[in-house]
VEXDREN-2710 file (C-alpha; in Angstrom, 1 decimal):
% VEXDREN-2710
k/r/px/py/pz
1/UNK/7.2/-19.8/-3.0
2/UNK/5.5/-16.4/-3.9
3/UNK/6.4/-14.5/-7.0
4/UNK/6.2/-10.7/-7.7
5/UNK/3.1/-10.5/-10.0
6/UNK/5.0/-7.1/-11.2
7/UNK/8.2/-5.9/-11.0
8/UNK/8.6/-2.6/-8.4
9/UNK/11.0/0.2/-9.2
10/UNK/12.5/1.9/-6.6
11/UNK/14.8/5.3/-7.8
12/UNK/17.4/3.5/-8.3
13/UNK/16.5/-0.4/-8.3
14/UNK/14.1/-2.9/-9.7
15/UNK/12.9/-5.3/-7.9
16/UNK/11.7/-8.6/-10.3
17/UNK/11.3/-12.4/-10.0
18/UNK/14.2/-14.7/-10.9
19/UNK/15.1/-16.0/-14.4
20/UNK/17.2/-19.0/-15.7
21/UNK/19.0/-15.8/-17.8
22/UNK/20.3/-14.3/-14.2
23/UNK/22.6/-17.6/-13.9
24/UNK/25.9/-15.9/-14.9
25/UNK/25.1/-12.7/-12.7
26/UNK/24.2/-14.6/-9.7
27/UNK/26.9/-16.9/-9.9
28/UNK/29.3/-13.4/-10.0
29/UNK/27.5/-12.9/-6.4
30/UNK/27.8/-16.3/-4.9
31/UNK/31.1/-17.5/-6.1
32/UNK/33.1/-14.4/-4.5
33/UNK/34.1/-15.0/-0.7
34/UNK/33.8/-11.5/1.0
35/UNK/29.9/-12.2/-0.3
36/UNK/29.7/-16.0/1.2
37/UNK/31.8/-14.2/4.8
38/UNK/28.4/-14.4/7.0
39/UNK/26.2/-16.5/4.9
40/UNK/26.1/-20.4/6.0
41/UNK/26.9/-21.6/3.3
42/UNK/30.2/-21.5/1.3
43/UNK/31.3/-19.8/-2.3
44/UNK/28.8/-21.3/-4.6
45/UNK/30.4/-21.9/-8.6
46/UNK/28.0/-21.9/-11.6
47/UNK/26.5/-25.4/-11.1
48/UNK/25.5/-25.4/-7.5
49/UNK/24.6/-21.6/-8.6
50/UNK/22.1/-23.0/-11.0
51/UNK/20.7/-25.9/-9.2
52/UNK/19.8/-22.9/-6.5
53/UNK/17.8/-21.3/-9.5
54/UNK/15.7/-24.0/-10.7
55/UNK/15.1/-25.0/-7.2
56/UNK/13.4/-21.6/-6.7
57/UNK/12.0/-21.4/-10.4
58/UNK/10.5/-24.9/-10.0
59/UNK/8.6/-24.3/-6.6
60/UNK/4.9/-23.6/-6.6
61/UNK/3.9/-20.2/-6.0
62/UNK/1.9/-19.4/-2.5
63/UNK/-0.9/-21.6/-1.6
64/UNK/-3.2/-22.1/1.8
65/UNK/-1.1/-24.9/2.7
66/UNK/2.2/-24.3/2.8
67/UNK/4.2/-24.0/6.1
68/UNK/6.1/-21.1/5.0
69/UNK/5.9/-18.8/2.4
70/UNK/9.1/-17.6/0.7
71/UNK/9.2/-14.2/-2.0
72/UNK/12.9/-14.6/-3.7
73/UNK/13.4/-11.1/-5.3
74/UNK/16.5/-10.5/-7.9
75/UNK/17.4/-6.8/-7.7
76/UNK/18.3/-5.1/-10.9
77/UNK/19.9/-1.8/-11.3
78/UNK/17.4/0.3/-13.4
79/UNK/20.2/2.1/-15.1
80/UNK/21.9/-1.0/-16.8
81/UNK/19.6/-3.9/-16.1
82/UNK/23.1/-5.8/-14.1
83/UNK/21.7/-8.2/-11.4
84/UNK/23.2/-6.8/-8.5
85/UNK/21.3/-8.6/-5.7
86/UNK/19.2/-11.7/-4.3
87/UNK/17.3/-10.3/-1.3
88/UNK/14.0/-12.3/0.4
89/UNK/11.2/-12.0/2.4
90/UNK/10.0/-15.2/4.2
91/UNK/6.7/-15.7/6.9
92/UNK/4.5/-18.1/8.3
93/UNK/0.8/-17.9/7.1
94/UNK/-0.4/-17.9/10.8
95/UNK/-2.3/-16.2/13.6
96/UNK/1.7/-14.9/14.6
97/UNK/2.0/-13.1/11.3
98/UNK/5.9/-12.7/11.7
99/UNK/8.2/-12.5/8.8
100/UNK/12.0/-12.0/8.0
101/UNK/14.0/-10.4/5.6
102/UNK/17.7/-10.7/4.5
103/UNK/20.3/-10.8/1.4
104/UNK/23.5/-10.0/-0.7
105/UNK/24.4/-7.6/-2.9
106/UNK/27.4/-7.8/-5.1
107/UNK/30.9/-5.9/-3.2
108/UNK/30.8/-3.6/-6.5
109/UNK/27.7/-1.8/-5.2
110/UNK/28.1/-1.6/-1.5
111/UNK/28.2/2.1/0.3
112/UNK/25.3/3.5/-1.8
113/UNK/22.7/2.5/0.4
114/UNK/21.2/-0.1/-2.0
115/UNK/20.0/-2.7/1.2
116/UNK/18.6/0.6/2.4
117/UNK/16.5/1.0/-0.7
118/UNK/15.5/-2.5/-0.8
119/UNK/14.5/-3.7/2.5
120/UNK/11.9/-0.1/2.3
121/UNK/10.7/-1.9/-0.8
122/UNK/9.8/-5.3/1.3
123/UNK/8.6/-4.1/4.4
124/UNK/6.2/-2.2/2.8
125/UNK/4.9/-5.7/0.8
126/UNK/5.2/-6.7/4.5
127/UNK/3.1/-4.7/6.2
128/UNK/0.9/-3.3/2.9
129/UNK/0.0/-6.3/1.0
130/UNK/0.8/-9.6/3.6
131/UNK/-0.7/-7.5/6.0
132/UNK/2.2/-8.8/8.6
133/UNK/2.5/-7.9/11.9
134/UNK/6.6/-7.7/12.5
135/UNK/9.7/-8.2/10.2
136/UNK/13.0/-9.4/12.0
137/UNK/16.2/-9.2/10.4
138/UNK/19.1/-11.7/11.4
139/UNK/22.9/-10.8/11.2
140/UNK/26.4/-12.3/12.1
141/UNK/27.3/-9.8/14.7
142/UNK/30.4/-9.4/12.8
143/UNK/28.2/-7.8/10.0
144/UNK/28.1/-4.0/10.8
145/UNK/27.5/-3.0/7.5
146/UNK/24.1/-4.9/7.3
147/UNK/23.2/-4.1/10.6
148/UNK/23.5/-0.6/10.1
149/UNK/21.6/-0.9/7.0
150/UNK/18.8/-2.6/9.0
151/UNK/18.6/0.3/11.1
152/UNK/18.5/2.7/8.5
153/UNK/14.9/2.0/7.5
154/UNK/13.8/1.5/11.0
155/UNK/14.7/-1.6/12.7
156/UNK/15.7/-2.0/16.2
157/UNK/18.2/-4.2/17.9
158/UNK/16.0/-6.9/20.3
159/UNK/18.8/-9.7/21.2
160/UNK/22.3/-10.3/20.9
161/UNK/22.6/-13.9/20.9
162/UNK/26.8/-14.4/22.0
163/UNK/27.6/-17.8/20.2
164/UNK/24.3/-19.4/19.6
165/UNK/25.6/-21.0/16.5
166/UNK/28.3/-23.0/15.1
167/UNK/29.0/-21.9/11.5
168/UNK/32.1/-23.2/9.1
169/UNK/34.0/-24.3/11.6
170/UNK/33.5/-21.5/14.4
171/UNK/31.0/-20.8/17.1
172/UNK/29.4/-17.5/16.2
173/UNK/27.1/-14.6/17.4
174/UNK/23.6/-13.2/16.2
175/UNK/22.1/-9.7/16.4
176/UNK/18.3/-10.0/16.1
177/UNK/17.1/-6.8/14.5
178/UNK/13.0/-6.1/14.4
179/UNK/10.5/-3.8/13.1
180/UNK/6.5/-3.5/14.0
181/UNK/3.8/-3.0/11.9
182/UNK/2.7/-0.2/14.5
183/UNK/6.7/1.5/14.4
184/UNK/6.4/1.4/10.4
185/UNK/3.2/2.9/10.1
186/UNK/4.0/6.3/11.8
187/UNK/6.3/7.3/9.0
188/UNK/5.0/5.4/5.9
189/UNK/1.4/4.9/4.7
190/UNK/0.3/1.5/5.7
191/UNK/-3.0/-0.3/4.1
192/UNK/-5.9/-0.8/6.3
193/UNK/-5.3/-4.1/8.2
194/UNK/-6.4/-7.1/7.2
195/UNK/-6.0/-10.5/7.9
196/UNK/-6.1/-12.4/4.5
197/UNK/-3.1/-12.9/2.2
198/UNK/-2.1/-10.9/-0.9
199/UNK/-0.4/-11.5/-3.9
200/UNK/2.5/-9.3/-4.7
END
């Protein structure tokens, strides 16, 4: 697990670690069913809610040894402090320096280019302070809305995997959406590369 050693503002977002107080506002995310649509799992009520949050506020944060490092972000509107989103980025502290990033925002806040806003926000801890080499994002192909969010901030389609999984019940299709360090760096400032780990 790695935790944001600071909260980042974007203009319209914050971008924090989790707390036991976000239980009631995350469990307004996870419990409704047009959020849960292209997730794997199913709505989540305020119990399995929580055990999700002291699973993540229990981990230990990043260390040498872990097989895979994961950065759980809660995403807070600036303007009212409302939880509005649990987005991640996730890698493998190896020579492949590949990551992935995904999440949800609550239905109330979708069309104003919020995922947009966020996913800027992690691929630059991505490429700027994990120092990784290429971000993929996964999608139900059903999921237009996320994928053309995805390509909003730079992403480009790399498979289309037609029913590759089985998920509640159906067999289901993947877009695989990706993103080089070398492809970011022409339009954003990148930090000299390096091959050590950093602490957000």
């Amino acid at each position: 697990m790695v935790q944001l050693a600071q909260p980042i503002a974007s203009p319209r977002l914050e971008l924090r670690r989790f707390a036991l107080d976000d239980l009631d506002e995350l469990t307004l995310i996870y419990e409704r069913e047009d959020v849960n649509r292209y997730l794997y799992f199913e709505q989540r009520d305020r119990a399995t809610t929580l055990e999700l949050l002291r699973g993540r506020l229990a981990r230990p944060e990043m260390t040498s040894d872990v097989e895979e490092n994961v950065l759980c972000v809660a995403i807070t509107q600036r303007e009212d402090r409302r939880l509005v989103g649990d987005f991640m980025l996730r890698w493998t502290p190896n020579e492949h320096q590949q990551g992935e990033m995904g999440g949800s925002l609550h239905p109330d806040v979708h069309g104003r280019g919020y995922a947009g806003e966020i996913y800027r926000e992690l691929l630059s801890l991505a490429f700027n302070v994990y120092g990784l080499h290429r971000v993929v994002g996964r999608c139900d192909a059903r999921n237009s809305a996320s994928i053309r969010s995805l390509e909003k901030v730079g992403l480009h389609r790399e498979a289309h995997l037609v029913e590759n999984e089985f998920v509640k019940g159906e067999w289901t299709s993947e877009i695989v959406m990706a993103i080089r360090r070398s492809e970011w760096a022409r339009h954003h400032r990148v930090a000299p590369r390096e091959r050590g780990e950093g602490n957000a």
